[in-house]
C-alpha positions, 0 to 999 in steps of 0.5 A: 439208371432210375429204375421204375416201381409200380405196386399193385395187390399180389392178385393184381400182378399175376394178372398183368403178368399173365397179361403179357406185361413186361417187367423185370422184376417182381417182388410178391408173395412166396407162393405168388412167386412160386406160382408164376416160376411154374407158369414159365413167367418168372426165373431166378427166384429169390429166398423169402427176404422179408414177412409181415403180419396184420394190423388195425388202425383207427381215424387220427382223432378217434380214442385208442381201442384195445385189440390186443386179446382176441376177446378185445379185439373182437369186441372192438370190431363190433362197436366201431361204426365202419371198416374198411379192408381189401378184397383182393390183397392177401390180408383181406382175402385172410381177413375175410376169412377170419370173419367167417371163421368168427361168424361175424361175416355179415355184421362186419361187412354191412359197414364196411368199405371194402376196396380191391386193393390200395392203402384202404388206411387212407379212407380213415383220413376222409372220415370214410371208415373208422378202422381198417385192417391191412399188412402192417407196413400198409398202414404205417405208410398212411402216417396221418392214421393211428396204427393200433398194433397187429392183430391178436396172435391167436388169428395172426397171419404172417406173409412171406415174400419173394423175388423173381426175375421175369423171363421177359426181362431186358435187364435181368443181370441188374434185375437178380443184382437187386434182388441179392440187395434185397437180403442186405443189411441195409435193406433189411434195416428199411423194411424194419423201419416200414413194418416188414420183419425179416426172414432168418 
């Protein structure tokens, strides 16, 4: 059995699934799990498995920036030309709050292009934007952009995610069966490869 992926933004799937749409199972957020146990949508929840933090990446030809004190960091936010982020996904919904919290909200997003949700990395392949800030694993799957690092620990934030069979689910022995490879060496060797750290 080839089994069917969809990926969406955490926020995007709790909708589709309070939508009624049928899966069998959802890899999310840890909360975003837990939340969706509560609701009655999910059972079988898993042990967080992997986590991952933030990062910035710049266009493939465009000289390194040194972002790796928040000083620095911030500095380079002022001086690139545009940006790009999510709305919707857990790093931009922390990110945004990050600018808030820098008091840097309306200088950053009046060059910025901010996209519910997706590989906002891609924009740096089309000259749309000169850096983006996205989870690390994000960004490296965009091969071609120039992945920087993570951001500085001092606002680093790091995501935990999850597992849960969905109580719709047509295959939910094959669906809990997945989510025990999950934890497996072999699996956990492939997200370190993406990006994602485990979880001990």
């Amino acid at each position: 059995m080839t089994p069917q992926i969809e990926f969406a933004t955490s926020m995007a799937m709790k909708d589709r699934l309070n939508a009624g749409e049928k899966n069998d199972l959802l890899i999310m957020t840890e909360d975003g799990i837990q939340e969706l146990v509560q609701l009655g949508l999910l059972t079988s929840p898993s042990p967080s498995f992997i986590q991952c933090g933030i990062g910035v990446a710049i266009a493939p030809n465009q000289p390194p920036v040194a972002i790796d004190t928040l000083t620095n960091f911030i500095q380079s936010l002022r001086d690139t030309p545009s940006i790009t982020f999510t709305s919707k996904g857990v790093s931009g919904i922390y990110f945004a709050k990050v600018l808030n919290d820098l008091g840097m909200t309306q200088c950053i997003t009046q060059k910025a292009t901010i996209l519910e949700g997706g590989l906002v990395a891609t924009l740096l392949l089309n000259g749309k934007a000169a850096m983006a800030v996205q989870m690390i694993s994000e960004l490296r799957a965009i091969p071609l952009a120039q992945y920087l690092g993570p951001l500085p620990p001092e606002i680093q934030h790091w995501t935990r995610f999850s597992a849960g069979v969905c109580s719709a689910s047509t295959q939910p022995t094959l669906a809990k069966e997945f989510s025990v490879f999950l934890k497996s060496t072999v699996a956990q060797s492939i997200f370190y490869e993406a990006g994602l750290d485990g979880v001990n």
